[in-house]
MARPAVEX-948085 format. One record per residue (C-alpha): residue number from 1; chain; x, y, z. Coordinates in nm, 3 decimals. Each point is the difference from the previous one (the first is absolute). Layout:
! MARPAVEX-948085
+-----+--------+---------+---------+---------+
| num | cadena |       u |       v |       w |
+-----+--------+---------+---------+---------+
| NUM |      A |       X |       Y |       Z |
...
+-----+--------+---------+---------+---------+
! end
This chain:
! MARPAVEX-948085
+-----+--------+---------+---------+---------+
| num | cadena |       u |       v |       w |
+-----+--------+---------+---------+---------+
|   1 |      A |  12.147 |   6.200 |   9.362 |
|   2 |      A |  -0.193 |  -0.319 |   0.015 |
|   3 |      A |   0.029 |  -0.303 |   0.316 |
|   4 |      A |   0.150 |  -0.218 |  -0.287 |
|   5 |      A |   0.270 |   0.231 |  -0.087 |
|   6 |      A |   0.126 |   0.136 |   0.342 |
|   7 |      A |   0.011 |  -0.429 |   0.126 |
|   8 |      A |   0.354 |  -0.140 |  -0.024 |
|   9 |      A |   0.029 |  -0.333 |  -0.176 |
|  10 |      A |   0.228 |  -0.234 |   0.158 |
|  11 |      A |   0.073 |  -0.321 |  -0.222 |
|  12 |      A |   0.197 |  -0.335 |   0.125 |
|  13 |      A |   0.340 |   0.034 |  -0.022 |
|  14 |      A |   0.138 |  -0.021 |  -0.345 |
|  15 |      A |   0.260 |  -0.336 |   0.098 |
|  16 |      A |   0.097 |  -0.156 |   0.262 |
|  17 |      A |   0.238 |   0.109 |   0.264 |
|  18 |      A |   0.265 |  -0.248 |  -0.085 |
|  19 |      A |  -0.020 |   0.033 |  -0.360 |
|  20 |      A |   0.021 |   0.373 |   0.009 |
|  21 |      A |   0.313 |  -0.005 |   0.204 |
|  22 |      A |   0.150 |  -0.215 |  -0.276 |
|  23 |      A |  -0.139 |   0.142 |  -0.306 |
|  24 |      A |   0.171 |   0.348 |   0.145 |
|  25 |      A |   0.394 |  -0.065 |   0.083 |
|  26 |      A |   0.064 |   0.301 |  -0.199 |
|  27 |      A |  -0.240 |   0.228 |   0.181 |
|  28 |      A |   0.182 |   0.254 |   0.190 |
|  29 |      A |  -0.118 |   0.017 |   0.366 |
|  30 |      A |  -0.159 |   0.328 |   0.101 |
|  31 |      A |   0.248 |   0.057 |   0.312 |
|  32 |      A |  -0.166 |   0.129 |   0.315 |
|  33 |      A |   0.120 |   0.148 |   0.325 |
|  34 |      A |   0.069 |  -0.317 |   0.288 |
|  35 |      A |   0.001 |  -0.238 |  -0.374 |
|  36 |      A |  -0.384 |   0.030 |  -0.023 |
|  37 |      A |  -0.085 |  -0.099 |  -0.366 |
|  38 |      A |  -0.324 |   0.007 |  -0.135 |
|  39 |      A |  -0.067 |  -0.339 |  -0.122 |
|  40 |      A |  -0.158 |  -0.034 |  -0.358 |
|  41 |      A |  -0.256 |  -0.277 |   0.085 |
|  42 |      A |  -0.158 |   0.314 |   0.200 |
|  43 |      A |   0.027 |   0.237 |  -0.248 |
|  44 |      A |  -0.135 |  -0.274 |  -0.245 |
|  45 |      A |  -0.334 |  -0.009 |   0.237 |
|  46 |      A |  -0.123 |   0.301 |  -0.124 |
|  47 |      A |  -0.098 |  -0.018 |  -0.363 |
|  48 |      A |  -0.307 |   0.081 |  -0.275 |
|  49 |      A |  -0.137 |   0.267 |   0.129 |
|  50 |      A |  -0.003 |   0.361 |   0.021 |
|  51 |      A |   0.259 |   0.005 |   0.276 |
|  52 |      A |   0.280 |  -0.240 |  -0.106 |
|  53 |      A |   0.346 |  -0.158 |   0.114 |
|  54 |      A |   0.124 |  -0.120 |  -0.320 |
|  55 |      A |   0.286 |  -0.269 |  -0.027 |
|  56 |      A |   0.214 |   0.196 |  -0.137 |
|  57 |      A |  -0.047 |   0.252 |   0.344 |
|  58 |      A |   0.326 |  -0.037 |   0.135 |
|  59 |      A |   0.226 |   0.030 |  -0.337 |
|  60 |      A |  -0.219 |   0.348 |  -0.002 |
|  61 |      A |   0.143 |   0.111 |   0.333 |
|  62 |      A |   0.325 |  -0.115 |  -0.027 |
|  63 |      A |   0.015 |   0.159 |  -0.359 |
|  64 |      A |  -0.117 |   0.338 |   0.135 |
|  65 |      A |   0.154 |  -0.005 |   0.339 |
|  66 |      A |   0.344 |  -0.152 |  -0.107 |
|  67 |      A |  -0.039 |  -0.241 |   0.244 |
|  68 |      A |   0.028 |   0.299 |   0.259 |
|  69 |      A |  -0.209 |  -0.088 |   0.371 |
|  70 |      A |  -0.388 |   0.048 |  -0.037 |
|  71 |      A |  -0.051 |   0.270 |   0.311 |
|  72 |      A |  -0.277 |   0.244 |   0.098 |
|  73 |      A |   0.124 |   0.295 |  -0.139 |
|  74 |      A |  -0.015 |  -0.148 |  -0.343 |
|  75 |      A |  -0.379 |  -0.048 |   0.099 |
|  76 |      A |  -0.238 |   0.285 |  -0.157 |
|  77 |      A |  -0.143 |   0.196 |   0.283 |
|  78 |      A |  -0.363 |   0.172 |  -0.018 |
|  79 |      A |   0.016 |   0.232 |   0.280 |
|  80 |      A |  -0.326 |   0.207 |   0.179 |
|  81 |      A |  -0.096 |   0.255 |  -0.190 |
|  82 |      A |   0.020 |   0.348 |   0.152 |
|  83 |      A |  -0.321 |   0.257 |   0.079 |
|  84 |      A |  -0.279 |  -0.225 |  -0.034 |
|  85 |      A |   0.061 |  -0.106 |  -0.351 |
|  86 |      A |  -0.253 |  -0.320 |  -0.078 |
|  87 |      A |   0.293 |  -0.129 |  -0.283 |
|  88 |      A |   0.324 |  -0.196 |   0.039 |
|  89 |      A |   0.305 |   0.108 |  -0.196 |
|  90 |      A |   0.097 |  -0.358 |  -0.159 |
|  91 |      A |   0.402 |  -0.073 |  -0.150 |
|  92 |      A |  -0.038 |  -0.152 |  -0.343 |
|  93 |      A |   0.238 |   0.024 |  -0.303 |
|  94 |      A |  -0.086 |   0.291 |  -0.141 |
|  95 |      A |   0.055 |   0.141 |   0.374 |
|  96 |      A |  -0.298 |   0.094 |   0.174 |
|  97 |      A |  -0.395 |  -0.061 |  -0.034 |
|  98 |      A |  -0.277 |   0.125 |   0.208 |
|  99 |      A |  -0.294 |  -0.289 |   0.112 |
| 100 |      A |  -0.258 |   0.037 |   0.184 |
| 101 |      A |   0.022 |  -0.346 |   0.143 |
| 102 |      A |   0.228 |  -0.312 |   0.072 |
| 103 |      A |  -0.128 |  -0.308 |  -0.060 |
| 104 |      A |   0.257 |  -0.336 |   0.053 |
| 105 |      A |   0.047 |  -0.269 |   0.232 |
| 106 |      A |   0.165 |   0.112 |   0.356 |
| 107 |      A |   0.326 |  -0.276 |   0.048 |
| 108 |      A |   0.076 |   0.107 |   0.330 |
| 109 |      A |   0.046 |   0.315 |   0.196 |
| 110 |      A |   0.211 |   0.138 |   0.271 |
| 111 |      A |  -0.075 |   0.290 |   0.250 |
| 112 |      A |   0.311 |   0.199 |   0.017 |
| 113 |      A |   0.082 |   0.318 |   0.243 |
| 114 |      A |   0.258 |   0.217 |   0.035 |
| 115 |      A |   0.135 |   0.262 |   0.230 |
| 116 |      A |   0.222 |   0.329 |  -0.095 |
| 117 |      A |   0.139 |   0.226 |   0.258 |
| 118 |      A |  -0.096 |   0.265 |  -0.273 |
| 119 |      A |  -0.340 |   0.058 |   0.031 |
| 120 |      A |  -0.031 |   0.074 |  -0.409 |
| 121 |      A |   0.300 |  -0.231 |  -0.141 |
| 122 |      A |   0.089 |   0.004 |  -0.306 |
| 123 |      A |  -0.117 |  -0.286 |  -0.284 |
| 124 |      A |   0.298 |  -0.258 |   0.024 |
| 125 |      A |   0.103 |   0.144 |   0.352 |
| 126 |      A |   0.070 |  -0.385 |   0.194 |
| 127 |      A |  -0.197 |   0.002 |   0.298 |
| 128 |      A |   0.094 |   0.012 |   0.361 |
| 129 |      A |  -0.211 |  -0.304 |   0.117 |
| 130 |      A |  -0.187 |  -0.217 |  -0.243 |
| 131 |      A |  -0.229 |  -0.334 |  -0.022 |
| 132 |      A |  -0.146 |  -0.215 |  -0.265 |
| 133 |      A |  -0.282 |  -0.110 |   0.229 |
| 134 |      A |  -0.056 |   0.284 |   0.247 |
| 135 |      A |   0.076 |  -0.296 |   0.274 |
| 136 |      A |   0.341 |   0.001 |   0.038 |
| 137 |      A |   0.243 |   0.250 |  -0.085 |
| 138 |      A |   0.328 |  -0.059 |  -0.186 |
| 139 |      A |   0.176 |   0.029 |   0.291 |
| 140 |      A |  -0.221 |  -0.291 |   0.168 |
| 141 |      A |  -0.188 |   0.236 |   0.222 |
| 142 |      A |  -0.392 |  -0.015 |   0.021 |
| 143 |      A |  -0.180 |   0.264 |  -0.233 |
| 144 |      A |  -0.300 |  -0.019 |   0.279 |
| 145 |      A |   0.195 |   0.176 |   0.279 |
| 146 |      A |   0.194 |   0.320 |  -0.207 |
| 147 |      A |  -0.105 |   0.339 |   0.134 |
| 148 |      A |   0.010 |   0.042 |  -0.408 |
| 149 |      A |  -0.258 |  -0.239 |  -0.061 |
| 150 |      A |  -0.256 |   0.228 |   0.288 |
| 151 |      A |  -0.229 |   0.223 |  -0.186 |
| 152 |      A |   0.120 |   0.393 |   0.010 |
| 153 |      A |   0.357 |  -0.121 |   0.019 |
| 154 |      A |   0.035 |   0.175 |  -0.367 |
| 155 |      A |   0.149 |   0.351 |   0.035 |
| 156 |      A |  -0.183 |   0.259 |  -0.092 |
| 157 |      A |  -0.327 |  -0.227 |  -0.076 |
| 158 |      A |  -0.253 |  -0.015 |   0.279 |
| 159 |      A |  -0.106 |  -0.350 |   0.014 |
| 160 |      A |   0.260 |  -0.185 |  -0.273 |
| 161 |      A |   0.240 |  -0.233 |   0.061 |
| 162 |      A |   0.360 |   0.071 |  -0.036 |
| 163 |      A |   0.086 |  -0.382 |  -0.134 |
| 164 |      A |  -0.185 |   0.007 |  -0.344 |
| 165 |      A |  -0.189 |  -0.269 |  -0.082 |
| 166 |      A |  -0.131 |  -0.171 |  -0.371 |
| 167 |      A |  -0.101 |  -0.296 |  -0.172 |
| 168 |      A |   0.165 |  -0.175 |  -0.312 |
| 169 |      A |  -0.195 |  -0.200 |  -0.235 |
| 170 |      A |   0.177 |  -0.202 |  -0.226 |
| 171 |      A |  -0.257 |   0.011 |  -0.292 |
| 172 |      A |   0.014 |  -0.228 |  -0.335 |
| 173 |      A |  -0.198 |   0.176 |  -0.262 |
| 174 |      A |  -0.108 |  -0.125 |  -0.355 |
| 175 |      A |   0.286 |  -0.061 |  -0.217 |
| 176 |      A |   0.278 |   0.019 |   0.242 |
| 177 |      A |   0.210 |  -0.246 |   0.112 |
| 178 |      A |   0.169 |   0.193 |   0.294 |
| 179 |      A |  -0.257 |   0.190 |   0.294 |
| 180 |      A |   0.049 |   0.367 |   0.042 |
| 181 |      A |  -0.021 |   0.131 |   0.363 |
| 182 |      A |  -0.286 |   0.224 |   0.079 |
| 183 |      A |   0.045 |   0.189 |   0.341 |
| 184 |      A |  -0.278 |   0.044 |   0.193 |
| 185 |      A |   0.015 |   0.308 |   0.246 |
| 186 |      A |  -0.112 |  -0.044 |   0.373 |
| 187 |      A |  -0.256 |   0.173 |  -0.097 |
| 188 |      A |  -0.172 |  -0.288 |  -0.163 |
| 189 |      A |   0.183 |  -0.254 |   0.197 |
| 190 |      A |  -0.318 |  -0.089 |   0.154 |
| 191 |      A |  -0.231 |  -0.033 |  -0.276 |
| 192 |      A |   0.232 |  -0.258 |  -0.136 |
| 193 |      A |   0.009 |  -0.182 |   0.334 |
| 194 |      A |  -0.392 |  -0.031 |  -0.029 |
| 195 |      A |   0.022 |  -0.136 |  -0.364 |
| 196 |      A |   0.279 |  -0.224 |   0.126 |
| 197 |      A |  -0.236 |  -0.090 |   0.297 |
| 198 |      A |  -0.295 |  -0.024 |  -0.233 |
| 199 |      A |   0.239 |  -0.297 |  -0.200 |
| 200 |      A |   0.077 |  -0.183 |   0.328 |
| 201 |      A |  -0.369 |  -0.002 |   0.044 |
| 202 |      A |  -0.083 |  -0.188 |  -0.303 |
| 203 |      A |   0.296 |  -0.229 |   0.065 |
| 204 |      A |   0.187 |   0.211 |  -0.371 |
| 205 |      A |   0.343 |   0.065 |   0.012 |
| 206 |      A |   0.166 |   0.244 |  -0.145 |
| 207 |      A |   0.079 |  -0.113 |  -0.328 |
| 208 |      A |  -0.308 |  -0.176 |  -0.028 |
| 209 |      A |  -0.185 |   0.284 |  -0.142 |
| 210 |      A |   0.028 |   0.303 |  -0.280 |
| 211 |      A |   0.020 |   0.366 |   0.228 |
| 212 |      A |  -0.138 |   0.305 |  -0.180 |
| 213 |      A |   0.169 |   0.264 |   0.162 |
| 214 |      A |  -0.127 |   0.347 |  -0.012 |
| 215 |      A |   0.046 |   0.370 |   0.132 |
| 216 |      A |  -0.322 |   0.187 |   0.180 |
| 217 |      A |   0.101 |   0.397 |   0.114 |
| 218 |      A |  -0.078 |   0.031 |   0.398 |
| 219 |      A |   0.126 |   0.290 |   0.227 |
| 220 |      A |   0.158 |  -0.032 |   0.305 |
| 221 |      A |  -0.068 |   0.153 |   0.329 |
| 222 |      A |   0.240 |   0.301 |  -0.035 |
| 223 |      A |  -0.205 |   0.031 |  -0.356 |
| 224 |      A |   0.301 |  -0.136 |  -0.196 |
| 225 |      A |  -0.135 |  -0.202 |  -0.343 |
| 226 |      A |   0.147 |  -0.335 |  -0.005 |
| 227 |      A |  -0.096 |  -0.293 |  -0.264 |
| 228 |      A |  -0.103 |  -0.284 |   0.197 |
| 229 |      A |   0.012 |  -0.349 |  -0.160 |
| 230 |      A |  -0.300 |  -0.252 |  -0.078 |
| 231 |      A |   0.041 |  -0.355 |  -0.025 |
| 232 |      A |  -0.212 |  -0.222 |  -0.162 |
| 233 |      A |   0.028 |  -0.372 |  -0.112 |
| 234 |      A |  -0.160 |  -0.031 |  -0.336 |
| 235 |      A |   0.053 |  -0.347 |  -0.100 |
| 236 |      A |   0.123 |  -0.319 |   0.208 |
| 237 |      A |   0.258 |  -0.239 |  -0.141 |
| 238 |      A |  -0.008 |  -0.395 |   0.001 |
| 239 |      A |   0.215 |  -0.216 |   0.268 |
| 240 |      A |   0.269 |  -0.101 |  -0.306 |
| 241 |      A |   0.024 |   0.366 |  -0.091 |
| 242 |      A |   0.067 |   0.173 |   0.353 |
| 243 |      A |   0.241 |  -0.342 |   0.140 |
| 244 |      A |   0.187 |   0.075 |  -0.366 |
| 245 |      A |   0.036 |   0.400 |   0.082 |
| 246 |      A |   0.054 |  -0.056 |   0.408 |
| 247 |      A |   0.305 |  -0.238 |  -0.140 |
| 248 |      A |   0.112 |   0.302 |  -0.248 |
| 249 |      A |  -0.057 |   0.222 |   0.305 |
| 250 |      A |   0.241 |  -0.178 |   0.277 |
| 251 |      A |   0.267 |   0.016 |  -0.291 |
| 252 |      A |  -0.052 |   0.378 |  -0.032 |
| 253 |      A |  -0.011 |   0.103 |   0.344 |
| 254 |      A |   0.297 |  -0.205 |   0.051 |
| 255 |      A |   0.222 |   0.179 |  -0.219 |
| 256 |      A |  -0.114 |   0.326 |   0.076 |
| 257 |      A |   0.006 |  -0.076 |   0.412 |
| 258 |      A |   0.360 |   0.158 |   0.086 |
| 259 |      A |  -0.075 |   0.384 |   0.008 |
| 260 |      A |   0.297 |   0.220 |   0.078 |
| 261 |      A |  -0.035 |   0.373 |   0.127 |
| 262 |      A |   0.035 |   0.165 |  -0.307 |
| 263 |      A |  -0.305 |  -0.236 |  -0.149 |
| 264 |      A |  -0.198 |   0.096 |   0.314 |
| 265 |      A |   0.061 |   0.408 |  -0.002 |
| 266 |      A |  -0.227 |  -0.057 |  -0.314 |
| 267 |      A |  -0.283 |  -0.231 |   0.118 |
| 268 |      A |  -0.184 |   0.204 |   0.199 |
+-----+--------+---------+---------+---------+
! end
């Protein structure tokens, strides 16, 4: 895959604010929770490229999601693949396809942990204790000081910890319009600090560049195989391009920001 074809193409936007608003009175609104809409002039910044946000983005949503809330379990999930395997198990429409790498523009992530009184809960299972940014917990109590959050608090596990941790990219791939999630284990929670780090250091945020994501097989210390995950940036966007996808970002994360208990049994 060439530089040319993995770089996303961001174009001005296709009318003016104003004009847009009036040309589309009968637009339905794409209804979010707390009233959050996703405004067309920021879907129209996104346009001509391989990645595009078409006008005609929110008639598609509210024509396929009958004008039902946009939430993160209607999100595609690529989860951690078990026993060292070095390929991700992808959602498409034909159901599932097997790549050996992501490539797509991270929007945003969140660092998510949970705690179950079960030491093995069950997919689904709502969580005892849970954060979205492994500061604070739900309850409004500091992640930092839980006897959960100590290393060999896990049961059964001699140096784990019982409150599980993860990461959540919110990726936007070629010829998507929505991210997918991809969940990064603890594992390789790290590794994506560094890269993260490695941004910061060239003053790049986020969304500022194209992420290859891929899957090398390491062991652990009890001689487990695990896949752990490589990040690379493999092409750099311009300033109009990442200021048009940090404003489709903000509108994303903001709709999908209220996470019940059910939601979070599932995120990590």
């Amino acid at each position: 895959m060439s530089k040319l074809n993995l770089k996303f193409r961001l174009s001005e936007k296709l009318q003016d604010s104003q004009s847009e608003l009036t040309d589309s009175t009968e637009r339905k609104n794409v209804y979010m929770p707390k009233a959050k809409v996703l405004e067309s002039s920021t879907v129209n910044t996104v346009a001509q490229g391989r990645i595009s946000l078409p006008a005609n983005a929110l008639d598609i949503i509210n024509e396929n999601l009958k004008n039902r809330p946009l939430s993160r379990q209607s999100i595609d999930v690529i989860k951690s693949p078990a026993g060292g395997t070095t390929a991700f198990t992808v959602p498409c429409l034909a159901g599932e396809d097997i790549q050996k790498e992501l490539v797509g523009v991270i929007l945003d992530y969140t660092t998510p942990r949970a705690y179950w009184e079960t030491p093995d809960p069950v997919e689904g299972t709502p969580p005892t204790c849970y954060s979205m940014d492994s500061i604070v917990s739900h309850d409004g109590k500091p992640c930092a000081r839980c006897v959960y959050n100590t290393f060999g608090s896990k049961e059964g596990d001699s140096n784990a910890k019982a409150c599980k941790e993860s990461v959540e990219l919110y990726l936007l791939r070629q010829d998507n319009i929505m991210p997918v999630i991809v969940r990064i284990p603890v594992s390789s929670k790290t590794i994506f600090q560094k890269y993260m780090t490695r941004l910061v250091s060239s003053m790049i945020p986020v969304c500022g560049v194209v992420t290859k994501i891929t899957l090398e097989k390491a062991t652990s210390r009890a001689g487990q195989p695990y896949a752990k995950y490589i990040f690379e940036a493999v092409d750099t966007l311009t300033l109009e391009e990442t200021n048009g996808l940090r404003a489709f970002s903000q509108d994303i994360m903001a709709v999908l920001s209220a996470v019940n208990e059910q939601e979070l049994g599932e995120v990590v």
